[in-house]
C-alpha positions as CSV (number, residue, x, y, z in Angstrom):
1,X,0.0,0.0,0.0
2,X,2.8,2.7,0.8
3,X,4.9,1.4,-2.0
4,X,1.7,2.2,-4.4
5,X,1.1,5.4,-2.6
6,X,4.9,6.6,-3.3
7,X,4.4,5.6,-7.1
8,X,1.5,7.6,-7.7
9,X,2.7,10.8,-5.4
10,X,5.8,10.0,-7.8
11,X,3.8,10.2,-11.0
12,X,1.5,13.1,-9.9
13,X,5.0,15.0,-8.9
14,X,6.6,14.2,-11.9
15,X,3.5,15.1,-14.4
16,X,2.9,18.5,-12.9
17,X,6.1,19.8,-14.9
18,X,5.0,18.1,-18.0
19,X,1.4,20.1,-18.0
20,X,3.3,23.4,-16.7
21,X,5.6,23.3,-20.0
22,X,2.4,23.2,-21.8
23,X,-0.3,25.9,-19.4
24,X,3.0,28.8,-19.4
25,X,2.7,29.1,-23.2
26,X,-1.0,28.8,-23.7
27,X,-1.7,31.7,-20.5
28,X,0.6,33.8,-22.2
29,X,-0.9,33.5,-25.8
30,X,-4.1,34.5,-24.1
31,X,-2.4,37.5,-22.5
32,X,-1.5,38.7,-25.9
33,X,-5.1,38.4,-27.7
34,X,-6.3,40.2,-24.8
35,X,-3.9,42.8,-25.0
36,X,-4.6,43.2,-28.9
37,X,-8.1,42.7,-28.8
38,X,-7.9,45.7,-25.8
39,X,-5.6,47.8,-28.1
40,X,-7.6,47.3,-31.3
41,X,-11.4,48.0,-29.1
42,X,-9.5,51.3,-27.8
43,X,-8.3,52.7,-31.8
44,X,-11.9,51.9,-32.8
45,X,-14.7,54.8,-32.8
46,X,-17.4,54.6,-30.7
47,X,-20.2,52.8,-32.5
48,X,-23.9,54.2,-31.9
49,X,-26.0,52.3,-30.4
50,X,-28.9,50.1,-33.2
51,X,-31.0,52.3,-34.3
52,X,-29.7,55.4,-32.9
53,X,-29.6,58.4,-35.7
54,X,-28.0,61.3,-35.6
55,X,-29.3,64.7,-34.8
56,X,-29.0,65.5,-38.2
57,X,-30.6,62.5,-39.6
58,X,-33.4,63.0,-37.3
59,X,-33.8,66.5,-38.7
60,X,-33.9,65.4,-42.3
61,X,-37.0,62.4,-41.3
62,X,-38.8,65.1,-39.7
63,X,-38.5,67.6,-42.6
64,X,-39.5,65.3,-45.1
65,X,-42.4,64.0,-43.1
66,X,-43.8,67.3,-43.2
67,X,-43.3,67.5,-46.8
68,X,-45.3,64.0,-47.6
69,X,-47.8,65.1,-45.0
70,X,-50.7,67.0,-47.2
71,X,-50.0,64.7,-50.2
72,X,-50.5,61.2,-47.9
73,X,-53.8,63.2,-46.9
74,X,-55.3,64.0,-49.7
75,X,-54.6,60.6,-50.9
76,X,-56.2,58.8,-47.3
77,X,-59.1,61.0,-48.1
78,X,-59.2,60.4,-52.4
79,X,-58.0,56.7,-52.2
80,X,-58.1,55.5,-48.5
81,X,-55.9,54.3,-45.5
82,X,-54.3,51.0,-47.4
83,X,-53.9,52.8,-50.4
84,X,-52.0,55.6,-49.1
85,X,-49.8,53.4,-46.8
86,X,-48.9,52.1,-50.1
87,X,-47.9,55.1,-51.8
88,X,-46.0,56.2,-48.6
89,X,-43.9,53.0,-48.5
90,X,-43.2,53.7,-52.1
91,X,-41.9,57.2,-51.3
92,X,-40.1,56.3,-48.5
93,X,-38.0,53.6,-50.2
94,X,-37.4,56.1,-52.9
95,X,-36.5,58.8,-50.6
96,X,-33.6,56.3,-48.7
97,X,-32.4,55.0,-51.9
98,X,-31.5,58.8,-52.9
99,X,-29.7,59.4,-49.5
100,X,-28.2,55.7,-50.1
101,X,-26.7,57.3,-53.2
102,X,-25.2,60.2,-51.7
């Protein structure tokens, strides 16, 4: 029983080098990527949030909204709701491809 306690306290003694050769190199290739991913987050620009738009943006919507306004009602009253939502949709894709070009 000692004798087989003394081999495997042996073993487990002599294997802990073995795996440390190994864990140094991998804990300090982690330590890099951190420190580049770190570096790299920190050169970036802020990104905005989803869906947030800019003040200037915002201005633009709001301006054409008003534009569209007495056309989409005229056209709720001449054609009705589902036929103006229509026409808006239209104009609205048109509108963003012409910014898209910009």
């Amino acid at each position: 029983m000692l004798r087989r306690t003394a081999m495997l306290l042996a073993t487990t003694l002599w294997a802990m080098p073995a795996r440390a050769q190994w864990l140094n190199p991998h804990l300090d290739a982690q330590r890099w990527n951190n420190l580049r991913r770190h570096q790299q987050r920190n050169r970036q620009p802020p990104r905005a949030a989803p869906g947030a738009r800019s003040a200037e943006a915002e201005a633009l919507r709001r301006q054409r909204m008003q534009q569209l306004r007495p056309e989409y009602e005229r056209r709720v009253a001449r054609d009705g709701q589902a036929q103006a939502d229509q026409w808006l949709a239209r104009r609205a894709r048109e509108l963003g491809r012409q910014d898209g070009a910009r």
